[in-house]
C-alpha positions in Angstrom: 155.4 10.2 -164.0 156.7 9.0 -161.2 155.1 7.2 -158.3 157.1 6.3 -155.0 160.6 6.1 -153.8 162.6 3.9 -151.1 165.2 3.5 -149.8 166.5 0.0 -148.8 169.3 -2.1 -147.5 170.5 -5.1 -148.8 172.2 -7.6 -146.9 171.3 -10.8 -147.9 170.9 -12.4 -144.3 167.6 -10.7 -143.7 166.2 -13.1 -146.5 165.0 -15.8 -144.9 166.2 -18.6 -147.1 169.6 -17.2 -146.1 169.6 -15.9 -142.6 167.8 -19.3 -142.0 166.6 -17.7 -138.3 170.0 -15.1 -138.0 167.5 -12.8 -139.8 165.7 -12.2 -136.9 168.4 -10.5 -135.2 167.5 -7.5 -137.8 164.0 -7.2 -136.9 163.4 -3.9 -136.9 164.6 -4.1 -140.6 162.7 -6.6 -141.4 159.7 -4.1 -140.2 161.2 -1.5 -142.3 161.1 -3.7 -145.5 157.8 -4.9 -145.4 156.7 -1.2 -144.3 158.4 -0.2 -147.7 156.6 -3.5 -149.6 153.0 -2.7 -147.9 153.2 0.9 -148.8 155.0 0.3 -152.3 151.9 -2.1 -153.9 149.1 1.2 -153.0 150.2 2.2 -156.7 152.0 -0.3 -158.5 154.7 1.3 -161.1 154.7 0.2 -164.6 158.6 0.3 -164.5 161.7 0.6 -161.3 164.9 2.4 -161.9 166.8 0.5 -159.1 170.2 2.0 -157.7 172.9 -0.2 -156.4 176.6 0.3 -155.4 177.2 -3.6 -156.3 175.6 -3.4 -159.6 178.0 -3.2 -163.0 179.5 -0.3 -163.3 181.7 1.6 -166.1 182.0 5.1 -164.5 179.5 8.1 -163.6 176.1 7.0 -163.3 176.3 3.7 -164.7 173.0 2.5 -166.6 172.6 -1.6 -167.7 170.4 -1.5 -170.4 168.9 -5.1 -170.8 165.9 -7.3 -172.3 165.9 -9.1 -169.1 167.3 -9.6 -165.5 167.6 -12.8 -163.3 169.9 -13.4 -160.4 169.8 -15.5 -157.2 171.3 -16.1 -153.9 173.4 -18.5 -154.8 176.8 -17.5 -153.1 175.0 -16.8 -150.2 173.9 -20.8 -150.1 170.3 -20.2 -151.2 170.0 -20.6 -155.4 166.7 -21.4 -155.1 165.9 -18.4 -153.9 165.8 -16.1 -157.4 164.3 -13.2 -159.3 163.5 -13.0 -162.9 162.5 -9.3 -164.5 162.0 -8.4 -168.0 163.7 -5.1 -168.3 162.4 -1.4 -169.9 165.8 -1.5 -172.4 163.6 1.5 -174.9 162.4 3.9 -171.7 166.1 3.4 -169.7 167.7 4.5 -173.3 165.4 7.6 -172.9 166.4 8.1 -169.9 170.2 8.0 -170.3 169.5 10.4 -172.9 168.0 13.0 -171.0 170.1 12.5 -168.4 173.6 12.3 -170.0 173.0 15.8 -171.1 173.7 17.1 -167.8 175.7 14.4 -165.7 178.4 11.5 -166.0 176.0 8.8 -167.6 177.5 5.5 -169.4 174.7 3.2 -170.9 175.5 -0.1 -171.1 173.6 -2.7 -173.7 173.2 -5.9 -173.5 170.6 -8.2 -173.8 170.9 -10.4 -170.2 171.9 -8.8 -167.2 172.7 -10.3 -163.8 171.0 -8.9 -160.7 173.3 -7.7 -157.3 172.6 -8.7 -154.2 171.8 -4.7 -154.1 169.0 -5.7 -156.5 167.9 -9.0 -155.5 167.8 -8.0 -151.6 164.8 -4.9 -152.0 163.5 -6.9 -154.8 162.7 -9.7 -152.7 161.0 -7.8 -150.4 158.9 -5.9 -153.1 157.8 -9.1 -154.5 156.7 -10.5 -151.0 153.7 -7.7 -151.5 152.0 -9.7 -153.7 152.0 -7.3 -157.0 153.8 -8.2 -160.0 156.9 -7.2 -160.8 157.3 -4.3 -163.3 159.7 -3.6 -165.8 163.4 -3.0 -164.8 166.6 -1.1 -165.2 168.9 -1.0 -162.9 171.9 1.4 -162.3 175.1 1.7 -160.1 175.8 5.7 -159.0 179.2 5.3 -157.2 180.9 7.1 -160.0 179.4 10.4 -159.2 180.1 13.0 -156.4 177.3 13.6 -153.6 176.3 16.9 -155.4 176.0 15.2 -158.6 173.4 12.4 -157.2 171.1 15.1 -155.2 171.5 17.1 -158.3 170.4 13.8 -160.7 167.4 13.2 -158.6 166.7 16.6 -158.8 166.9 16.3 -162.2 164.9 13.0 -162.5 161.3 14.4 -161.5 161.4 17.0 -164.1 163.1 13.9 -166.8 160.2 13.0 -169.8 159.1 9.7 -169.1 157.0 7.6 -170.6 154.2 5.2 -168.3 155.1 5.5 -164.8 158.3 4.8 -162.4 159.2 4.3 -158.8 163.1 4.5 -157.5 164.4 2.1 -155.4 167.7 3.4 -153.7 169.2 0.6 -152.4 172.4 1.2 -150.0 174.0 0.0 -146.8 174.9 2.7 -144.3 178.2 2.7 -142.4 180.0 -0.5 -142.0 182.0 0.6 -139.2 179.6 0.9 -136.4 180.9 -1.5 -133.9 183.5 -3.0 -132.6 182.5 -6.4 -134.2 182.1 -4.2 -137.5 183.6 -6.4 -141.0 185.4 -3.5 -141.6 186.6 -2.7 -138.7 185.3 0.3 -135.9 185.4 4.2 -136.0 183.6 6.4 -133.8 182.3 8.1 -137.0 180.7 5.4 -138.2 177.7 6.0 -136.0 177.7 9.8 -136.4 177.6 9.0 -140.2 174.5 7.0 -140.0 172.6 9.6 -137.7 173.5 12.4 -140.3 171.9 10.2 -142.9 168.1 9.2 -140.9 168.3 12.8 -139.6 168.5 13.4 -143.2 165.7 11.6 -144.2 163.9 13.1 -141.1 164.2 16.7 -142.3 164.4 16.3 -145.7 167.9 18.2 -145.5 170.9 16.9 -147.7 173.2 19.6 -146.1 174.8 17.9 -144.0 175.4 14.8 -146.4 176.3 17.1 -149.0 179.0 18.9 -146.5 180.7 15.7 -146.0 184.5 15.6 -147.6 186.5 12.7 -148.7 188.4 12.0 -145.5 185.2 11.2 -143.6 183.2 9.5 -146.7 186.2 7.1 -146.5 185.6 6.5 -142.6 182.3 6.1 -142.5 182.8 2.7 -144.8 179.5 2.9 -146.8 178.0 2.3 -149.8 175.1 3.9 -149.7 175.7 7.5 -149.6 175.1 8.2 -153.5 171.7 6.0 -153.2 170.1 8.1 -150.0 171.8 11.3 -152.1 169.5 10.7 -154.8 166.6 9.2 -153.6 166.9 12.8 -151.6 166.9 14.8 -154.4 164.0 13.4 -156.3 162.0 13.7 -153.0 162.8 17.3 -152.2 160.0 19.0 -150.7 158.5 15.9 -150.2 157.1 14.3 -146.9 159.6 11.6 -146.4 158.9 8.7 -144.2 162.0 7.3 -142.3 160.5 3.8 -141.2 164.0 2.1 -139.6 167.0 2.3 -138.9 169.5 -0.5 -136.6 173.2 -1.6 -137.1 172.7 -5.3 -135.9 175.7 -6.7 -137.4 177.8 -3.7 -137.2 176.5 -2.5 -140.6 173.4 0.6 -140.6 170.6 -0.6 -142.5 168.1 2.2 -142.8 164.5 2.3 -144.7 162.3 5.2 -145.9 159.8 5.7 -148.2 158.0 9.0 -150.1 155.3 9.6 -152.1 155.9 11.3 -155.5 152.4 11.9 -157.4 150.5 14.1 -155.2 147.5 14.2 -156.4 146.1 11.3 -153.5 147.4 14.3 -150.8 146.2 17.3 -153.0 142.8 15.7 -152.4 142.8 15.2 -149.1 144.2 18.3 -148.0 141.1 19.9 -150.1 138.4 17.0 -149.0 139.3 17.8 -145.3 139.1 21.3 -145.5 136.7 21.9 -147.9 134.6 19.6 -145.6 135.4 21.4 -142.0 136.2 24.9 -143.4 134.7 25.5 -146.1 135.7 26.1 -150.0 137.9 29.1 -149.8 140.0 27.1 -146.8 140.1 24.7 -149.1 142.0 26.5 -151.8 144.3 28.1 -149.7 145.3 25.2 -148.2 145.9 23.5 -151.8 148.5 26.2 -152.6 151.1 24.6 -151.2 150.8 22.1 -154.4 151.3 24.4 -156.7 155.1 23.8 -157.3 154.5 20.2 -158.0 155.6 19.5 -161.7 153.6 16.3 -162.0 150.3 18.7 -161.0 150.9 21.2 -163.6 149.4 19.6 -166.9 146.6 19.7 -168.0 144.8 16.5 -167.8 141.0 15.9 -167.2 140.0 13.7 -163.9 138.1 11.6 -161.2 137.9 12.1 -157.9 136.6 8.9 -155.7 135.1 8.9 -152.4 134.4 5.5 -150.8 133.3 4.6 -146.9 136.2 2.0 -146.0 134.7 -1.2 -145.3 134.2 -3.5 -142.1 135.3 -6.8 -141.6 132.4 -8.4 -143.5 132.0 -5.2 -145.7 133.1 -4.2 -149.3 134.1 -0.6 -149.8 131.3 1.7 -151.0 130.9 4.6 -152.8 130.2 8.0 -151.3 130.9 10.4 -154.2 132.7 10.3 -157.4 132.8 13.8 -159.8 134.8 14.0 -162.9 135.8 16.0 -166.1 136.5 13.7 -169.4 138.0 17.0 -170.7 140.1 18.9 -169.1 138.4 22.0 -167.7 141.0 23.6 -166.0 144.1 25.4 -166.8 146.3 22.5 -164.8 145.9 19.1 -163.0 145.9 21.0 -159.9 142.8 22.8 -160.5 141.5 19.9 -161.7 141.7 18.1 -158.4 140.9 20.6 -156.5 137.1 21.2 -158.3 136.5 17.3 -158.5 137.5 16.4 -155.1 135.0 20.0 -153.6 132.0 18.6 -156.2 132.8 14.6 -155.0 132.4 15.8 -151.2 129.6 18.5 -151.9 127.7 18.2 -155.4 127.4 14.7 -156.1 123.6 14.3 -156.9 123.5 11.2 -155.9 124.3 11.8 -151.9 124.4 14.0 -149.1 127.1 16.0 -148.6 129.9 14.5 -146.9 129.7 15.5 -143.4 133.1 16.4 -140.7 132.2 13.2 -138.7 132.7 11.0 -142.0 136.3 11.9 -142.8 138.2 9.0 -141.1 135.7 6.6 -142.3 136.7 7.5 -146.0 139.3 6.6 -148.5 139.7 8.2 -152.1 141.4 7.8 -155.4 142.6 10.4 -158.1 142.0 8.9 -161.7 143.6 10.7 -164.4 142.3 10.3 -167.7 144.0 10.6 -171.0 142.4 12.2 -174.1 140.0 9.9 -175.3 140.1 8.6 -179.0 137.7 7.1 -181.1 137.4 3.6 -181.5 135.7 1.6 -184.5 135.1 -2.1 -183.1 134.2 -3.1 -179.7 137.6 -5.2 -180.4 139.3 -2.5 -179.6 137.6 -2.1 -176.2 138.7 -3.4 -172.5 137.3 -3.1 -169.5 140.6 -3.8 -167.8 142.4 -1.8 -169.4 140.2 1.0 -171.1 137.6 3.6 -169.6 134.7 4.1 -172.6 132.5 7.3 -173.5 129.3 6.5 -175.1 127.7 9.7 -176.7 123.8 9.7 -178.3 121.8 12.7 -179.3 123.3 15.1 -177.2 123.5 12.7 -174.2 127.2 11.2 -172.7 127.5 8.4 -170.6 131.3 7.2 -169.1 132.6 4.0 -167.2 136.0 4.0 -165.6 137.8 1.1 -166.0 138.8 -1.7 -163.9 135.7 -1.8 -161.8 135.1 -4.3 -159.4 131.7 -6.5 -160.8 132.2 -5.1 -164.7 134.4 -8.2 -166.3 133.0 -7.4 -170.0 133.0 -5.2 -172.8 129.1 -5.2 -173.1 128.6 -5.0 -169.0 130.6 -1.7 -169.7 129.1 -0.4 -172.7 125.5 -1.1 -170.6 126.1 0.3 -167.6 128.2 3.9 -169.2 125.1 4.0 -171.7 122.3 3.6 -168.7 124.0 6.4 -166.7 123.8 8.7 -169.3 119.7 8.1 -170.4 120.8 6.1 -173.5 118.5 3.7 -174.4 120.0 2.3 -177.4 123.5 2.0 -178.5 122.8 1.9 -182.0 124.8 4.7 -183.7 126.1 5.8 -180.3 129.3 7.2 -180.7 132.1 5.6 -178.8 135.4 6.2 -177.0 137.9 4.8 -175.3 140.6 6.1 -172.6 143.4 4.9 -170.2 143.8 5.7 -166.5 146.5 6.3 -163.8 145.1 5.6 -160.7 146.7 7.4 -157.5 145.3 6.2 -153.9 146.4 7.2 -150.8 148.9 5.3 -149.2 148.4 2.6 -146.9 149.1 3.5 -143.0 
C-alpha cells in the first residue's frame, strides 16, 4: 500500500555542507524540504521508489535494481557528506513486472548502485527527520512521454505491492528563468514553472500534459516526467504545494500528498458524526468510496487521544476495534470504528463538539491473526496478541508506549478480557499498519 508522495528538488547547494551559507539564498526551499521531511516521518514507509532524471538510465522507465545504494557529495566538495541504503531488489522486480506489462520499463540488476545527486539531495532531507531510512529503489523516467508518466502513476496505486511505499519525485523545474539562468533565459521558462505549481494546486495535469516538444525543449527542465507522475498517483488527492522560488535561475518546487486515507476517512466521519450526527456522517464518507486502498476487507482500530500539553503525554479518549473484519470493505470498517471510538466506548463519555481540536487519532489495520505455539514467536514491537479463554477474548495492539515485554503484553490483553489465568489460553498473534494524520 502506499503511504505518501513528494515532490522535491535537488540542487545540491541547499545542503548545507555544500552551500556552506549560499544555501540560504534558497530559503523558502529550504522550508519546503523540511515541510516535506516533517510531514513524511507521520508514517514511515517500509520501502521509497525514488524518481530522478540524473539517475542510470537504459530507455523508458528505467528501474536499478540493487542490494544496496551509497553515494556522496563528493564532486560537489563535500564527501563526507553521504547516504548509505540497502535496497528492495525482490519488491522493485515485482514491480517492473507489473508495470512492464503496460509501459516502456528496463530493469537493470546489479548488486551496488550509485546514488544521483537527484537521489542524494531529497534523501538528505528525509533523513534530517529523524526516521530511519527504508528500503530503496530508485528509477530515472526521462525515457517516457508526459502521458506515459501520468499514466504510470496512474497505474502505480492500483500495482500489487507487498509492505508499504512512499514516491519521491525528485525534479528541477525550468532552468531558464532568468537572465543569470545556467542555461541561458526564455520568457517561457517562468510560464513553465507556473503551469507546473498551478498544477500541483489544482490537481490538473492538462495543461502539463498539453505541452509539445518545441516548448518542453524551452522550458530547460528535468523535472517534468517526475511532477507527471507523482500527479498521477495522487489523482483525486488533496495535494499540498508547500514552495516554490527560482533563486539561482532554476524553479525548485515542493509538494507533498497523502495516499492511505484512512487517517482522513476518520476524521471526516469523527467530525461529523460528532457535530451532525451518524447519518451526516456517512454521507460525508462517500466521497471515499473510490479509494482502492479502502476497498479490502481488513478488520481495524480506531484511536482517539487528547493531544498533550507541554508537560503532558498524550491520552486516550476512545479506541473501538474489530479483530475480524465485519464489514464488507475497509471503508466500512472505518467508518463503524471511528462512530463507536467517539460514541460507544464504555469506558468514556462521548466525545463532545468542543473536544475536536484537542484530539488526534490513528487507523490501525490488522492483519488475519494466526496461531502461534511459543511465546518465542511473540513481540510486542512488532506483533499485536489475542488471548482467548472459555468463551472470553482479550487483545493488545502492538508497539504501545509502557508495554516493552512479551509477558507485560500477554498480562495486560488477558486482564482486559476477565482472564484470570493464561493456562490453556489460546493465543494469537497479528501485525499492524498504522496511519495517523499528518502533521500540520
Amino acid at each position: 500500500m502506499w503511504y505518501w508522495e513528494c515532490f522535491t528538488p535537488h540542487p545540491p547547494v541547499i545542503v548545507p555542507e555544500v552551500g556552506r551559507g549560499r544555501e540560504r539564498d534558497a530559503f523558502q526551499t529550504l522550508e519546503g524540504m523540511n515541510a516535506v521531511s516533517s510531514l513524511a516521518s507521520t508514517n514511515p514507509p517500509d520501502n521509497i521508489l525514488l524518481l530522478s532524471p540524473h539517475a542510470p538510465f537504459s530507455g523508458g522507465l528505467t528501474i536499478s535494481l540493487a542490494e544496496h545504494y551509497s553515494g556522496n557529495f563528493a564532486q560537489f566538495a563535500a564527501p563526507r557528506t553521504c547516504l548509505s541504503l540497502r535496497g528492495a531488489s525482490e519488491e522493485g522486480e515485482g514491480l517492473a513486472r507489473t508495470l512492464e506489462k503496460s509501459f516502456p520499463v528496463v530493469a537493470s540488476r546489479r548488486k551496488e548502485c550509485p546514488l544521483d545527486h537527484g537521489s542524494l539531495v531529497p534523501l538528505f532531507f528525509l533523513q534530517k527527520s529523524g526516521i530511519p531510512l527504508p528500503s530503496l529503489v530508485v528509477a530515472n523516467p526521462i525515457g517516457l512521454s508526459p502521458s506515459e508518466a501520468f499514466r504510470l502513476g496512474q497505474a502505480l496505486l492500483k500495482a500489487p505491492l507487498h509492505g508499504s511505499w512512499a514516491l519521491v519525485a525528485s525534479g528541477d523545474l525550468s532552468h531558464r528563468v532568468t537572465p543569470d539562468a545556467p542555461a541561458g533565459y526564455t520568457p517561457f521558462g517562468r510560464e513553465f514553472d507556473r503551469m507546473v505549481v498551478e498544477a500541483f494546486l489544482t490537481n490538473d495535469p492538462a495543461q502539463l500534459l498539453a505541452l509539445g516538444e518545441r516548448e518542453m525543449d524551452e522550458a530547460g527542465e528535468c523535472g517534468l516526467r517526475s511532477a507527471l507522475l507523482f500527479l498521477g498517483l495522487g489523482e483525486k488527492r488533496q495535494i499540498r504545494s508547500l514552495s516554490y522560488e527560482a533563486p539561482f535561475g532554476v524553479g525548485y518546487a515542493t509538494a507533498f500528498a497523502s495516499l492511505h486515507s484512512a487517517p482522513l476517512l476518520a476524521r471526516t466521519v469523527l467530525s461529523e458524526g460528532v457535530r451532525s450526527g451518524r447519518e451526516a456522517a456517512k454521507r460525508a464518507a462517500a466521497r471515499f468510496h473510490e479509494f482502492p486502498e479502502l476497498q479490502e476487507r481488513s478488520a481495524c482500530f480506531v484511536s482517539l487521544k487528547i493531544r498533550p500539553g507541554r508537560t503532558e503525554d498524550e491520552q486516550l479518549r476512545g479506541c473501538i476495534g474489530t479483530i475480524l473484519p465485519s464489514s464488507s470493505s475497509l471503508h466500512e470498517e472505518i467508518v463503524e470504528n471511528t462512530l463507536a471510538a467517539a460514541q460507544r466506548d464504555p469506558r468514556f463519555m462521548p466525545v463532545t463538539p468542543e473536544e475536536l481540536e484537542n484530539i488526534s487519532l490513528s487507523v490501525d489495520i490488522l492483519s488475519t491473526p494466526e496461531p502461534v505455539s511459543s511465546l518465542d514467536m511473540l513481540d510486542p514491537r512488532k506483533y499485536g496478541v489475542l488471548v482467548e479463554k472459555n468463551g472470553l477474548r482479550g487483545v493488545l495492539l502492538p508497539d504501545l508506549e509502557g508495554v516493552d515485554t512479551v509477558e507485560q503484553q500477554l498480562s495486560i490483553a488477558a486482564r482486559k478480557a476477565g482472564i484470570l489465568s493464561l493456562e490453556r489460553a489460546s493465543l494469537s498473534r497479528f501485525t499492524v499498519r498504522r496511519l495517523k494524520e499528518d502533521a500540520e
